[in-house]
VOLO-364681 format. One record per residue: residue in three letters; x negated, y, z of N, C-alpha, C, O, CB in turn. Coordinates in Angstrom, 1 decimal. Glycine has a CB too. Layout:
N
SITE  marfi     n_x     n_y     n_z    ca_x    ca_y    ca_z     c_x     c_y     c_z     o_x     o_y     o_z    cb_x    cb_y    cb_z
SITE    ALA       X       Y       Z       X       Y       Z       X       Y       Z       X       Y       Z       X       Y       Z
...
//
This chain:
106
SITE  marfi     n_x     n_y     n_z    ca_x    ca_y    ca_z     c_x     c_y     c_z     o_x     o_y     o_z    cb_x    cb_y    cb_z
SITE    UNK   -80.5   178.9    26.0   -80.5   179.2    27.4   -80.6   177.9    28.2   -79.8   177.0    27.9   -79.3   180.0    27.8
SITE    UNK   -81.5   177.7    29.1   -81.9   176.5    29.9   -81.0   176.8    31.4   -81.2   177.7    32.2   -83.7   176.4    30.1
SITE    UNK   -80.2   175.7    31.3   -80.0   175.8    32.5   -80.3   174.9    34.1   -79.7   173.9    34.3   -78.9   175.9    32.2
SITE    UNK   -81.3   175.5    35.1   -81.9   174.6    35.8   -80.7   174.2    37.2   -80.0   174.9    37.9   -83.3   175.3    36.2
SITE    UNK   -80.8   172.6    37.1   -80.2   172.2    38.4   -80.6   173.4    39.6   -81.5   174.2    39.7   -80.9   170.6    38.8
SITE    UNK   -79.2   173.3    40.6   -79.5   174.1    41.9   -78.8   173.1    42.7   -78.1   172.3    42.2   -78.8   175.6    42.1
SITE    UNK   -79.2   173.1    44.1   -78.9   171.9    45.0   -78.8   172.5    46.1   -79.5   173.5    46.4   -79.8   170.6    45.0
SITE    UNK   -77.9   171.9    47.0   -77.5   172.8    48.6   -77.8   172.1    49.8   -77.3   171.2    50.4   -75.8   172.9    48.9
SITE    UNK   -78.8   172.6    50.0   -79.5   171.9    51.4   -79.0   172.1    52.5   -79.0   173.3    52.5   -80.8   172.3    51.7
SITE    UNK   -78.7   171.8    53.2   -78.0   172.0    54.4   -78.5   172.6    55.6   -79.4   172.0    56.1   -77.8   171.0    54.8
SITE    UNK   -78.0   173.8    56.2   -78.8   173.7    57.1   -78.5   172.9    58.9   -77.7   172.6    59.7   -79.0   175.0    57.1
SITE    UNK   -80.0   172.7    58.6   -79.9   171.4    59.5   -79.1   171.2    61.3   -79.1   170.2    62.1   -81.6   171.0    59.7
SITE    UNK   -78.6   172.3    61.4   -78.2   172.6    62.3   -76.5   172.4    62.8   -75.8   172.7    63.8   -78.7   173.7    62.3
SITE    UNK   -76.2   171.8    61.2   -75.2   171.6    60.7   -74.8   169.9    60.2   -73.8   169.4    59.6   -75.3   172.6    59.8
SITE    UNK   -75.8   169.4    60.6   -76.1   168.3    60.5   -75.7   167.4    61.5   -76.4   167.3    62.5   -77.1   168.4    60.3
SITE    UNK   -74.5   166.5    61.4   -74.6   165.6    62.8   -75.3   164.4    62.5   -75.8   164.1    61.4   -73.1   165.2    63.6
SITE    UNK   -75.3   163.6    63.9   -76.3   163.0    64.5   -75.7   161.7    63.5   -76.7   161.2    63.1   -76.4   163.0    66.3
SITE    UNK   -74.9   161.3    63.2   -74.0   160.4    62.4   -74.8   160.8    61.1   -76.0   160.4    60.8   -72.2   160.8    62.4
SITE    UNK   -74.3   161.4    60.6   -75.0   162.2    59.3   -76.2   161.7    58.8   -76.5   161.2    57.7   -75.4   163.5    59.6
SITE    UNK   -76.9   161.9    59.9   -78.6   161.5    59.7   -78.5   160.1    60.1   -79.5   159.7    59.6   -79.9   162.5    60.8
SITE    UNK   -77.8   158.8    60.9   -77.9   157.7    60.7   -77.5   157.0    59.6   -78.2   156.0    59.2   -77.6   157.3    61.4
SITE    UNK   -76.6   157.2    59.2   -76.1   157.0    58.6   -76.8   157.2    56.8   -76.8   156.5    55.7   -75.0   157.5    59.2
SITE    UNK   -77.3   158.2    57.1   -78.5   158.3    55.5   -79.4   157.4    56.0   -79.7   156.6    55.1   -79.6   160.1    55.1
SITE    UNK   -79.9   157.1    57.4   -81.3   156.5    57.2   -81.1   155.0    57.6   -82.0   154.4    58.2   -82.5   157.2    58.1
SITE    UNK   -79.7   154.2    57.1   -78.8   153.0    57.6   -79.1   152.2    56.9   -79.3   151.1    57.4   -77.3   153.0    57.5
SITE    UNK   -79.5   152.6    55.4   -79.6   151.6    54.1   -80.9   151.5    53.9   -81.6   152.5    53.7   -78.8   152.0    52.8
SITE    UNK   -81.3   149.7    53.7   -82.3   149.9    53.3   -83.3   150.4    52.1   -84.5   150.6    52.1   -82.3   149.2    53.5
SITE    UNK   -82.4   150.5    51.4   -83.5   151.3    49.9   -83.7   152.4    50.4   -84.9   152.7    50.6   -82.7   151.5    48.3
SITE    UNK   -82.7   153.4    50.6   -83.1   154.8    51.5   -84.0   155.0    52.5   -84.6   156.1    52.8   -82.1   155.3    52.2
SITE    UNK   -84.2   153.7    53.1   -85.3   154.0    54.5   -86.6   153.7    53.5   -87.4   154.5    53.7   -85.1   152.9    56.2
SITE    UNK   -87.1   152.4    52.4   -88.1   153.0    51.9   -88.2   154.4    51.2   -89.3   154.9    51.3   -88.4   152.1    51.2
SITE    UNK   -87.4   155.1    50.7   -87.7   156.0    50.2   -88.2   157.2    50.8   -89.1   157.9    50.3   -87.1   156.0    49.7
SITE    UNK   -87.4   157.5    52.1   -88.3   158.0    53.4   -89.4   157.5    53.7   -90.3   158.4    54.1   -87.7   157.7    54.6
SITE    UNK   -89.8   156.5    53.6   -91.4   155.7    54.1   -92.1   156.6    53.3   -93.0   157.3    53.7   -91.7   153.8    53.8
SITE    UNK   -91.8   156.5    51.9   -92.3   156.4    50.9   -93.3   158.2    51.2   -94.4   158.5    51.4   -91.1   156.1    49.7
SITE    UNK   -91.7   159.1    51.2   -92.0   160.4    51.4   -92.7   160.8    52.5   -93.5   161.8    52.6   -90.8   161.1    51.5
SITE    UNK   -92.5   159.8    53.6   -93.3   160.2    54.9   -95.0   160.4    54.6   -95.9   161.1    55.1   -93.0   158.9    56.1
SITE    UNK   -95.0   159.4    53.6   -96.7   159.4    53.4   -97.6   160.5    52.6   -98.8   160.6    52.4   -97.2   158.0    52.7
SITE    UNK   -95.9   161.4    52.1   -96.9   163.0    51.7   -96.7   162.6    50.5   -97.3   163.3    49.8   -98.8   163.4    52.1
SITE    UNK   -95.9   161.5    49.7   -95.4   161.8    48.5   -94.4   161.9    47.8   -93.4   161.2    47.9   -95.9   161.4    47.9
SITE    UNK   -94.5   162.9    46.9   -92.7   163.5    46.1   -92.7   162.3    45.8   -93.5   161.4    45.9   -92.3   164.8    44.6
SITE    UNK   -91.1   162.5    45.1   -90.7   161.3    44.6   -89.5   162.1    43.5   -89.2   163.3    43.6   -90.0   160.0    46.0
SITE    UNK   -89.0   161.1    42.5   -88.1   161.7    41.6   -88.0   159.8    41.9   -88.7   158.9    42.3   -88.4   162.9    39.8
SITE    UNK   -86.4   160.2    41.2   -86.3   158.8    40.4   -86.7   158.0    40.1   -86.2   157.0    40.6   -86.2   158.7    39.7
SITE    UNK   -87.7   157.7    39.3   -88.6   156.9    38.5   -89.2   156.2    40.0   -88.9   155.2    40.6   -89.6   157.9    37.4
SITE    UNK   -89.9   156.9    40.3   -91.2   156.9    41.5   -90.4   156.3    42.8   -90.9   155.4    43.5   -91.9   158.8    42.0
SITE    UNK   -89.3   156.8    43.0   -88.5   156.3    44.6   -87.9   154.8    44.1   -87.4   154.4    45.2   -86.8   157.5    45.1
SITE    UNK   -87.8   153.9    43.4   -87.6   153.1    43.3   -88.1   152.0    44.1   -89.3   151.8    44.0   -87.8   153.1    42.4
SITE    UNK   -87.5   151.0    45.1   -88.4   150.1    45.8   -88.9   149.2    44.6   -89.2   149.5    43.5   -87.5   149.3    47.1
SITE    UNK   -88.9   148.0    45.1   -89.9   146.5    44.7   -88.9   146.6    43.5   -89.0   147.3    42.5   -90.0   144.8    45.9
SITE    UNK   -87.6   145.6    43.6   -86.6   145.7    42.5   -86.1   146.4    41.5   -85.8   147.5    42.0   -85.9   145.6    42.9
SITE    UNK   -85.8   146.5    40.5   -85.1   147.7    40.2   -83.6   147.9    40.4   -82.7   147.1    40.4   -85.4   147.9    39.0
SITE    UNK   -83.7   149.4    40.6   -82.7   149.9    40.9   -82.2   150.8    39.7   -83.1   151.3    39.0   -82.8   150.4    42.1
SITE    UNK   -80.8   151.3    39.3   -80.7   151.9    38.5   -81.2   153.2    38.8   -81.6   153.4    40.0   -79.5   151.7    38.1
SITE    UNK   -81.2   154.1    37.6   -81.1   155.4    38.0   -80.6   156.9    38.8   -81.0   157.9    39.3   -81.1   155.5    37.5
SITE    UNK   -79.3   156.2    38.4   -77.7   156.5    38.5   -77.8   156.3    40.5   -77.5   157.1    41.4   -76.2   154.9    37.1
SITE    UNK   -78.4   154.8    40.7   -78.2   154.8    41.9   -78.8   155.5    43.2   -78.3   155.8    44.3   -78.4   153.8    42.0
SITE    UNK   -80.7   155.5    42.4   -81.2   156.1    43.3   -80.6   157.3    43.3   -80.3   157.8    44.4   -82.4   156.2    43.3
SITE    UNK   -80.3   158.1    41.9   -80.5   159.4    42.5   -78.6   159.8    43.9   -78.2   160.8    44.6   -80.6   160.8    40.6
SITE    UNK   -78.3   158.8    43.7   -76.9   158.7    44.3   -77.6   158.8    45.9   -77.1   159.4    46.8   -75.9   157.0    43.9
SITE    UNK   -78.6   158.2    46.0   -79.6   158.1    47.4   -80.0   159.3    47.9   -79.9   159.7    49.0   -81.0   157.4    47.3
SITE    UNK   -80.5   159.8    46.9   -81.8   161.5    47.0   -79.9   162.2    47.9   -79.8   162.4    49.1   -82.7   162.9    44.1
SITE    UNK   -79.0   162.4    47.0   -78.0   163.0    47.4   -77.7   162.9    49.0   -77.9   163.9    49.6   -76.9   162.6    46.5
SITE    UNK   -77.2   161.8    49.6   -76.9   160.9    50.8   -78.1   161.8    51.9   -77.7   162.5    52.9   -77.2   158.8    50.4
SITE    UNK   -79.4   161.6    51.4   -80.4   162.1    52.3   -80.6   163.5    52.3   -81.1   163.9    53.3   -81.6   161.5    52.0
SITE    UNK   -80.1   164.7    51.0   -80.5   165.6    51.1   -79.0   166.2    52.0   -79.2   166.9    52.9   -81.1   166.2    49.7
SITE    UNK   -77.6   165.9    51.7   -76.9   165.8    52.8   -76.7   166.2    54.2   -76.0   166.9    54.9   -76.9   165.0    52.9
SITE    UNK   -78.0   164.8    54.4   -78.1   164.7    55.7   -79.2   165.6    56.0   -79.7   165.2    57.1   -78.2   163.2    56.2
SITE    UNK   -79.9   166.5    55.5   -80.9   166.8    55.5   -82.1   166.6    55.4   -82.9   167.5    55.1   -80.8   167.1    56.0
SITE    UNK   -82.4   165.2    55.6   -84.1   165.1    54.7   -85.0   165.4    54.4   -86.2   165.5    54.8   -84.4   165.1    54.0
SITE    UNK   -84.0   165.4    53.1   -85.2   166.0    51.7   -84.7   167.2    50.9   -83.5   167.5    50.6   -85.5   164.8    50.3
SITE    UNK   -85.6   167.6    50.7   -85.8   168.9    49.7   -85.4   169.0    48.4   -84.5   168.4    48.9   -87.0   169.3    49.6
SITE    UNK   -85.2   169.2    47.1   -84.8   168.6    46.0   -85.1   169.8    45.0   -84.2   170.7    44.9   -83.2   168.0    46.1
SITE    UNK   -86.5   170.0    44.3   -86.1   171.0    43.8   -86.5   170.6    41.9   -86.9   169.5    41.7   -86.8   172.3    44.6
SITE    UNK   -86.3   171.3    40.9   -86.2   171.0    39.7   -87.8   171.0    39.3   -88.6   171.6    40.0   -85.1   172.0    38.9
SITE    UNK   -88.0   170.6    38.5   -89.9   170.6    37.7   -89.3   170.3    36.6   -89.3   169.1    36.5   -91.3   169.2    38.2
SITE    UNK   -88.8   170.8    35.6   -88.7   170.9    34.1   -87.7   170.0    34.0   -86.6   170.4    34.4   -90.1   170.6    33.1
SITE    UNK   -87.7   168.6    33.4   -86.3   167.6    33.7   -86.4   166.7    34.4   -85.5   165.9    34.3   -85.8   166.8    32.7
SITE    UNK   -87.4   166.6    35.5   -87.3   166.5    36.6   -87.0   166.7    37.9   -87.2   167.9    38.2   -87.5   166.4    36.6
SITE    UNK   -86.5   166.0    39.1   -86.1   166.8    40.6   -86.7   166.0    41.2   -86.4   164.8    41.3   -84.5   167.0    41.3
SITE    UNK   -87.6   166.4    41.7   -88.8   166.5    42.8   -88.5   166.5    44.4   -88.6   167.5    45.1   -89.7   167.8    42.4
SITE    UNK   -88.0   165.2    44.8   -87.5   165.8    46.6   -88.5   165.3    47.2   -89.1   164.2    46.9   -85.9   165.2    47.5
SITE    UNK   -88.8   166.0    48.3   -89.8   166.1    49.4   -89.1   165.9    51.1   -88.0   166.2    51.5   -90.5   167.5    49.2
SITE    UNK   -90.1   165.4    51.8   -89.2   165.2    52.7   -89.4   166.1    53.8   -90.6   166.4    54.2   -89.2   163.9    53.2
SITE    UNK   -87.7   166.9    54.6   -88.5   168.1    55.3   -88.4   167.7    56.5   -87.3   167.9    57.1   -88.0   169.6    55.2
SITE    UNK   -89.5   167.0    57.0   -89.9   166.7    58.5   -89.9   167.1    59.5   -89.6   166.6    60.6   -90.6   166.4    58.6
SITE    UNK   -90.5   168.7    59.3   -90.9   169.3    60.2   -88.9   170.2    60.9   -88.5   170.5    62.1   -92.4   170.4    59.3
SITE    UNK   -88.5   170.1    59.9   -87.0   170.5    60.0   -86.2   169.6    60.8   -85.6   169.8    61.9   -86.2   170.6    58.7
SITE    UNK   -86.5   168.6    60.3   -85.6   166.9    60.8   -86.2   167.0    62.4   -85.5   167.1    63.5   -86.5   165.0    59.8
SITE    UNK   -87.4   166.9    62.3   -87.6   166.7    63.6   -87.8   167.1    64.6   -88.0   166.5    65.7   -88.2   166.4    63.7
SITE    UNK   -87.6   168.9    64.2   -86.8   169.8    65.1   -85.5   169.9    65.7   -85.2   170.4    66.7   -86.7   170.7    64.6
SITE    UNK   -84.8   169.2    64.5   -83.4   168.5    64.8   -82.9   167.6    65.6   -81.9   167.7    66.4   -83.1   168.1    64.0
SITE    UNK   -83.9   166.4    65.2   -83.8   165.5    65.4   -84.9   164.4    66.3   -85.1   163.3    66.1   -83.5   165.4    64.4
SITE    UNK   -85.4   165.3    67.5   -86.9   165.3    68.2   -86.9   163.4    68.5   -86.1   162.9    69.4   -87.1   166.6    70.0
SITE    UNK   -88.0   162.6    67.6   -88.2   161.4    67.4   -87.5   160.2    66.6   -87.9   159.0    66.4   -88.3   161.2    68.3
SITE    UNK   -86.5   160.9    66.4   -85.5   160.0    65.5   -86.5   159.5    64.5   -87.2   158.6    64.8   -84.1   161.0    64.6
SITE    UNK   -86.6   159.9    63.7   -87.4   159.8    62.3   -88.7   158.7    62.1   -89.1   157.8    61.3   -88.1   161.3    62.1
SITE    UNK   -89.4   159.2    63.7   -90.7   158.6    63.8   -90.1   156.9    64.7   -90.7   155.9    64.5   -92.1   159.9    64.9
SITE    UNK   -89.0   156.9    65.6   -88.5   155.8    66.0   -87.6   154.8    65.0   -87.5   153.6    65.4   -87.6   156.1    67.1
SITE    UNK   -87.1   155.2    63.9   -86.4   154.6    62.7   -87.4   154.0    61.6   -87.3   152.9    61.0   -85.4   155.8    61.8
SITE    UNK   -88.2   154.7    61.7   -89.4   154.7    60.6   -90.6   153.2    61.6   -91.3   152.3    61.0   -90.4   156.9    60.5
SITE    UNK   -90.5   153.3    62.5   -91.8   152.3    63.5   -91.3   151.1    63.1   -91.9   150.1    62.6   -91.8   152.4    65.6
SITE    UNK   -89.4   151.3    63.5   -89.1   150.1    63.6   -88.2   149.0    62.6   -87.7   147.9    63.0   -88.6   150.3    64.5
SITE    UNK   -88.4   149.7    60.8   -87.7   149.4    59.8   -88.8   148.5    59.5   -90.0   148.7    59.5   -87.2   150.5    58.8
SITE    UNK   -87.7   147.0    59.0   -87.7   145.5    58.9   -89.1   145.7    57.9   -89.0   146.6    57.0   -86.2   144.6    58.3
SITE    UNK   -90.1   145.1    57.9   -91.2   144.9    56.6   -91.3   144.3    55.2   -92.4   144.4    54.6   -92.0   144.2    57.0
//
């Protein structure tokens, strides 16, 4: 019997304004947002910035952001595939995202 990860998304309404700075505070997390912003999943492997980072750590990240609401997180065989839900966030959170994102260091 296979048993597939399940993960608790938050709804975003439930989400404070702390919450969501505080996910998007650190810099490895804000590339990984960049990353997602540009329309692509990410697991583990893939969300990694320039350096390496452990495994253990990012996925410690995916957690922090899906939290705060974010990202999406769902299973693909032994992978978790998070996506980023923008269209949610930014209902939430009208310009946050696109003002955090303009102005994160290069």
């Amino acid at each position: 019997m296979t048993v597939m990860a399940s993960f608790v998304h938050p709804n975003l309404a439930d989400v404070s304004l702390a919450a969501a700075l505080h996910a998007l505070s650190d810099p490895v997390r804000l590339i990984m947002v960049a990353k997602l912003d540009l329309g692509h999943d990410l697991n583990c492997t893939a969300a990694s910035p320039c350096e390496p980072v452990p495994k253990s750590t990012i996925s410690n990240h995916f957690r922090i952001l899906r939290n705060a609401g974010l990202v999406e997180t769902k299973s693909a065989g032994r992978e978790m595939i998070n996506t980023l839900r923008r269209a949610q966030f930014d209902a939430r959170f009208p310009g946050l995202l696109d003002s955090v994102l303009a102005n994160r260091p290069a």
